[in-house]
C-alpha positions as CSV (number, residue, x, y, z in Angstrom):
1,X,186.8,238.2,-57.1
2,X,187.0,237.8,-61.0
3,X,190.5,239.2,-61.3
4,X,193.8,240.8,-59.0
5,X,195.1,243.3,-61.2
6,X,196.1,245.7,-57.8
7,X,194.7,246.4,-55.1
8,X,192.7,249.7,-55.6
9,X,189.2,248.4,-55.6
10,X,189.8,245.9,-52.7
11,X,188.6,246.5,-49.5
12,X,190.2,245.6,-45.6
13,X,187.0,242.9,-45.5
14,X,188.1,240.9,-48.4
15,X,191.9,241.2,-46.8
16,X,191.0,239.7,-43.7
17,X,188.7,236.9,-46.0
18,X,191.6,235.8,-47.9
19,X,194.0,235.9,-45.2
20,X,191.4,233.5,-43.2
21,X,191.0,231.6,-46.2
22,X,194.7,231.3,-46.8
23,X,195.2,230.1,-43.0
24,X,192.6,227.3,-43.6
25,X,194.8,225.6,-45.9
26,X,198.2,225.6,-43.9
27,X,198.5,222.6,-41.8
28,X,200.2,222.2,-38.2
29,X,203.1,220.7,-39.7
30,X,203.9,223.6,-41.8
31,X,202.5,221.5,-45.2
32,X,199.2,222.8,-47.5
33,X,196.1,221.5,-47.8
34,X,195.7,219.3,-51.2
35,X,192.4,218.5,-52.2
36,X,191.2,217.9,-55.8
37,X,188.5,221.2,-55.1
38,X,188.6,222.5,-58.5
39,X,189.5,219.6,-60.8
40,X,187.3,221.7,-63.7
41,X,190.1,225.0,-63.7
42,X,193.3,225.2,-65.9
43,X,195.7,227.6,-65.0
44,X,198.1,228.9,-67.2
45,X,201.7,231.0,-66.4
46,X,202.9,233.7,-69.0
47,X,206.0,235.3,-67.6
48,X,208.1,237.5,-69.2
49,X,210.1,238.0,-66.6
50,X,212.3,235.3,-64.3
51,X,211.0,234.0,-60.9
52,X,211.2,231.6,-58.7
53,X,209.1,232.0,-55.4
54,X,206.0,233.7,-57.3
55,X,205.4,231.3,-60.3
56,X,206.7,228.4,-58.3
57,X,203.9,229.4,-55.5
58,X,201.2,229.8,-57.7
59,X,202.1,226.3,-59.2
60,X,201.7,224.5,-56.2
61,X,199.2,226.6,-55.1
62,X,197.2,225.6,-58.7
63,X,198.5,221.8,-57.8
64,X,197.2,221.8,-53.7
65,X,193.8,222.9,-55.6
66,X,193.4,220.1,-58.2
67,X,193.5,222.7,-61.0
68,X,196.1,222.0,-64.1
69,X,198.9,224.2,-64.2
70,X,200.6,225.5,-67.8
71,X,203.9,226.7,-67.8
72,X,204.1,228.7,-71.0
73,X,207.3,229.5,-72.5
74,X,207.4,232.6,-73.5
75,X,210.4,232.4,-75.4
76,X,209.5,229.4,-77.5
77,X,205.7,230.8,-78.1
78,X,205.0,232.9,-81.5
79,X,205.0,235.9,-79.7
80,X,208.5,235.8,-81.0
81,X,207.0,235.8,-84.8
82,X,205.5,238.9,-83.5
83,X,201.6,237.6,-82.3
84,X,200.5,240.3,-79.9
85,X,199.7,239.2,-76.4
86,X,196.2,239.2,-76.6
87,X,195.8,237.2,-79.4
88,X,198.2,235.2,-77.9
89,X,196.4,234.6,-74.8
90,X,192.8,234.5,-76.5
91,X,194.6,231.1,-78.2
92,X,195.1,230.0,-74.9
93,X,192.0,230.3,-73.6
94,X,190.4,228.6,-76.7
95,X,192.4,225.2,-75.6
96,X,191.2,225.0,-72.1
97,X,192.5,227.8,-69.9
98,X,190.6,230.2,-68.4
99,X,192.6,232.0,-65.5
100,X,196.1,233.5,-66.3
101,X,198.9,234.5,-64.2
102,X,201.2,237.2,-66.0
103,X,204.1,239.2,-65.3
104,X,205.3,241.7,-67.2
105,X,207.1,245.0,-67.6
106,X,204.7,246.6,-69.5
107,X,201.1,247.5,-68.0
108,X,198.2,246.0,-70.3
109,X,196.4,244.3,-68.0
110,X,193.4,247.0,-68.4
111,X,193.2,246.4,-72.0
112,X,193.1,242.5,-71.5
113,X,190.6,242.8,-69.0
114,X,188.3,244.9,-71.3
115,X,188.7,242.6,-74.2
116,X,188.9,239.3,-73.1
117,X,186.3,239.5,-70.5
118,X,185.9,235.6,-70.2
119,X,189.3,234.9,-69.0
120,X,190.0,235.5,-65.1
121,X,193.9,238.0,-64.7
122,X,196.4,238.0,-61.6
123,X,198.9,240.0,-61.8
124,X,201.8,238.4,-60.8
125,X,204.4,241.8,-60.7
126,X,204.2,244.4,-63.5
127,X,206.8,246.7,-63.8
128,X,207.9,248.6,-61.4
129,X,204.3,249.2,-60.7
130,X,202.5,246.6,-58.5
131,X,202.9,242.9,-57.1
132,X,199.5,242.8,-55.0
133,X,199.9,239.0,-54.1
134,X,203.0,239.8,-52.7
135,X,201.7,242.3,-50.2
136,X,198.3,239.9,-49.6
137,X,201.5,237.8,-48.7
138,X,203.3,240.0,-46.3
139,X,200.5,241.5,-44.8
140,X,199.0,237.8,-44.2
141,X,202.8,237.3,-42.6
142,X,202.3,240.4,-40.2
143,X,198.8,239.2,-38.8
144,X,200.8,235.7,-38.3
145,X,203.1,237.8,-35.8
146,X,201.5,240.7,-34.4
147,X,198.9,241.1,-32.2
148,X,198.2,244.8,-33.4
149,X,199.1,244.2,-37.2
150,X,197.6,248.3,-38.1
151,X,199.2,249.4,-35.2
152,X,202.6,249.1,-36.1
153,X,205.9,251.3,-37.1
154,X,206.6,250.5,-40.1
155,X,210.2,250.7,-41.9
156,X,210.9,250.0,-45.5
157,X,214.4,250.6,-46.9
158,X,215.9,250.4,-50.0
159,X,215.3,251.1,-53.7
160,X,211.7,252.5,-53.8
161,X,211.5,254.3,-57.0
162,X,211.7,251.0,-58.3
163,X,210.0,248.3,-56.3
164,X,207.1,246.8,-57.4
165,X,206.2,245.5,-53.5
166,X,207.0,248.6,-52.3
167,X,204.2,250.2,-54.4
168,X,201.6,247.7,-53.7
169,X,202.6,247.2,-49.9
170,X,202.3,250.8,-49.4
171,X,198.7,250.6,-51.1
172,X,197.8,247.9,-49.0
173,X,199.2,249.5,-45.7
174,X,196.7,252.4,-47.0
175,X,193.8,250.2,-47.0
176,X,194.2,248.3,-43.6
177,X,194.9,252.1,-41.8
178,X,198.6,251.7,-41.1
179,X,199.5,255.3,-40.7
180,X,203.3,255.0,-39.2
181,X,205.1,254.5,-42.1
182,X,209.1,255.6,-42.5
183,X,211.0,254.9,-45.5
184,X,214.8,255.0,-46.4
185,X,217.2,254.5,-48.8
186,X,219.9,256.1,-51.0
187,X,218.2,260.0,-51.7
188,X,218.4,258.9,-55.6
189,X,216.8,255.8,-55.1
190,X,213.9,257.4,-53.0
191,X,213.0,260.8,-55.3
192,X,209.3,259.8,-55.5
193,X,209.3,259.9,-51.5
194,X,211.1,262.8,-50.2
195,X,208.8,264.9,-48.7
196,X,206.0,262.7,-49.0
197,X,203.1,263.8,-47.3
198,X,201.9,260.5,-46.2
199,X,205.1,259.1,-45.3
200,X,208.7,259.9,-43.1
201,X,211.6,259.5,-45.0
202,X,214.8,259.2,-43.3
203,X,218.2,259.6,-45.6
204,X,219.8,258.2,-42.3
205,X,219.1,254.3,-41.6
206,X,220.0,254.8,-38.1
207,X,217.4,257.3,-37.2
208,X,214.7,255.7,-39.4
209,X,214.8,252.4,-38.0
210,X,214.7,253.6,-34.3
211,X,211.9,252.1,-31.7
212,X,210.4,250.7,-35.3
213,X,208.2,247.2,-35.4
214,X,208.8,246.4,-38.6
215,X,211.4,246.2,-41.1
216,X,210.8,245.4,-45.0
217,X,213.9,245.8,-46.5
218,X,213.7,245.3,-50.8
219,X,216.1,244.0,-53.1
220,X,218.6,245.9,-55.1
221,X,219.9,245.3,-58.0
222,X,223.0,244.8,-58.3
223,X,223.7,246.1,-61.9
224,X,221.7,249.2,-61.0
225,X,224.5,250.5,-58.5
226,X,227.0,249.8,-60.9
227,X,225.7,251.5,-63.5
228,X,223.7,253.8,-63.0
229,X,224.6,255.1,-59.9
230,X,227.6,256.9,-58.9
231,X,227.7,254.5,-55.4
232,X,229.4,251.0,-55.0
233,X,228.3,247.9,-53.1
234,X,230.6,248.4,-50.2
235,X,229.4,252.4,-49.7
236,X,225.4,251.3,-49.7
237,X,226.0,248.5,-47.5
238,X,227.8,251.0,-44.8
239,X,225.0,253.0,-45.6
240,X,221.7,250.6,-46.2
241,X,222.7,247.5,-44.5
242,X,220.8,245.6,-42.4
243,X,222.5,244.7,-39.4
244,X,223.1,243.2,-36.5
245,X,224.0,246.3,-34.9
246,X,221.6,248.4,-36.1
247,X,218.9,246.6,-35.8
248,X,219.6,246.9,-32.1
249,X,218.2,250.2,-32.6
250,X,214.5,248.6,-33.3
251,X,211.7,247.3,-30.7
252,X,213.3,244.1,-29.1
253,X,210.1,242.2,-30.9
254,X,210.7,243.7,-34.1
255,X,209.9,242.0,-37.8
256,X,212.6,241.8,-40.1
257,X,211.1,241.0,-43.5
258,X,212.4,240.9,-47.4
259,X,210.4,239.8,-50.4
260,X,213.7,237.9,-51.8
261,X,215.7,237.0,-53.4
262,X,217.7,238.7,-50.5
263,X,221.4,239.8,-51.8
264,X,222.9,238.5,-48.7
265,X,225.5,241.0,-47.6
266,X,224.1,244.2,-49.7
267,X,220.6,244.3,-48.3
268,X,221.1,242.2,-45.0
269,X,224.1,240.7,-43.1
270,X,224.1,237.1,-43.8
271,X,223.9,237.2,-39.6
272,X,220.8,238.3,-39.2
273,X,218.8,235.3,-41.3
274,X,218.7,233.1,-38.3
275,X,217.0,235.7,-35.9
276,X,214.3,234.4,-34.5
277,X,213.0,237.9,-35.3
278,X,213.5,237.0,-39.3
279,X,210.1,235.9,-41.1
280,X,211.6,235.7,-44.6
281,X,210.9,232.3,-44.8
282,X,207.5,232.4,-43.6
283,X,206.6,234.6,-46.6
284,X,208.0,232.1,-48.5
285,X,205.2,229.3,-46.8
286,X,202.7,232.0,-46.6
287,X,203.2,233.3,-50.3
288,X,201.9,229.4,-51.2
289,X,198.3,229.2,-49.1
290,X,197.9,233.0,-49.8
291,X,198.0,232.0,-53.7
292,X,195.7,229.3,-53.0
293,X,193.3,231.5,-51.4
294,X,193.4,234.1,-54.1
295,X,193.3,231.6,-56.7
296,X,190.1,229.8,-54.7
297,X,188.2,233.2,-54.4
298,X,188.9,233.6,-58.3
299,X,188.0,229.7,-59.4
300,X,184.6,229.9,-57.0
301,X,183.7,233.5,-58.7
């Protein structure tokens, strides 16, 4: 694997390699493998946006692989005198590194593939578009704690017009066979899935999340439903909260999942983080030996 731009051209074999991969470098006592394996590789971050679990996971990742890691500021950098991205990174790569790790709003990644064919891309969230590591991530997370991992009910709620890991988890779930999908969320938040033909959407959480496996449930913003919404935080949470209570509703073994940061008390009731039934934490451990996996498959390319 050269680059992981998103996840159209890979396949449910190379899923089940990386998640393999990625469990072969968690230990028993919940700590990574570190092992100077590719002392020869530079890595370098350019993120335009703010993060903490991605970029501070693909750090460590970089570090439990013996590869250097470059934090770029993109804020100090001459891209502020105007230097266009490529050029930008093709200066990079001139000094030492060749794999980047970029996120962005904007989608260029095609046009940096095409033209600076030496240098190896993840993407690390673009847009509103795509956040494939993410989903290698959850879906890594699901095989950790189902038996049938495709054979699962599937909820997601929240705001997915504009979720990044909604997009590339649903693309994911496409590839793997999961065909029992239900999504939910406000009706203006959801426009690109009402009346989907591959998917159930449910304006009502209650009915959605009934009998389900597994619940994803994404972050909102909290600036959006101020202002661009006609709804405040206290009418989605009576609406869009997860619960205690409701989640009563759901299979007694059921997942409860967020990609974080979790708005405790919008998105989830703070009650429900110490359920054993609540893996948002092992995403978090998982996100670190999935990145070393992906970032292993790309160094030994």
């Amino acid at each position: 694997m050269k680059n992981l731009i998103n996840l159209e051209s890979i396949t449910k074999k190379q899923i089940a390699n990386l998640i393999e991969l990625a469990n072969n470098f968690r230990l028993s006592d919940g700590t990574f493998v570190q092992e100077s394996i590719y002392p020869d590789k530079t890595v370098g971050a350019l993120f335009f946006e703010p993060s903490t679990r991605t970029k501070l996971s693909f750090e460590i990742a970089a570090l439990n692989l013996g590869a250097r890691f470059i934090d770029f500021n993109c804020s100090q950098s001459s891209l502020k005198k105007g230097e266009s991205i490529k050029d930008t990174i093709e200066t990079i790569s001139l000094m030492g590194v060749d794999t980047m790790i970029i996120r962005s709003k904007e989608d260029f990644f095609e046009d940096l593939t095409n033209e600076l064919p030496n240098i190896n891309f993840v993407n690390a969230g673009q847009g509103t578009f795509s956040h494939p590591t993410q989903a290698l991530t959850d879906y890594m997370t699901i095989n950790e704690f189902s038996k049938s991992p495709d054979n699962l009910d599937i909820l997601i709620v929240g705001d997915l017009d504009h979720s990044r890991v909604a997009n590339s988890f649903l693309e994911l779930l496409k590839i793997t066979g999961s065909k029992r999908i239900r999504l939910s969320g406000l009706p203006e938040l959801c426009t690109k899935y009402k009346g989907h033909k591959e998917f159930e959407y449910y304006e009502s959480l209650s009915e959605a999340i009934n009998n389900v496996d597994l619940i994803m449930a994404l972050r909102i913003q909290n600036e959006r439903l101020e202002n661009i919404l006609s709804i405040n935080h206290k009418d989605y949470v009576k609406s869009y909260q997860i619960t205690l209570d409701n989640l009563q509703l759901a299979k007694k073994d059921f997942l409860l999942f967020h990609p974080g940061p979790v708005n405790w008390g919008i998105e989830l009731e703070k009650d429900v983080e110490f359920l054993s039934n609540t893996k948002i934490k092992d995403q978090v451990t998982n996100g670190v030996a999935m990145r070393m996996a992906i970032l292993s498959s790309i160094f030994s390319e």
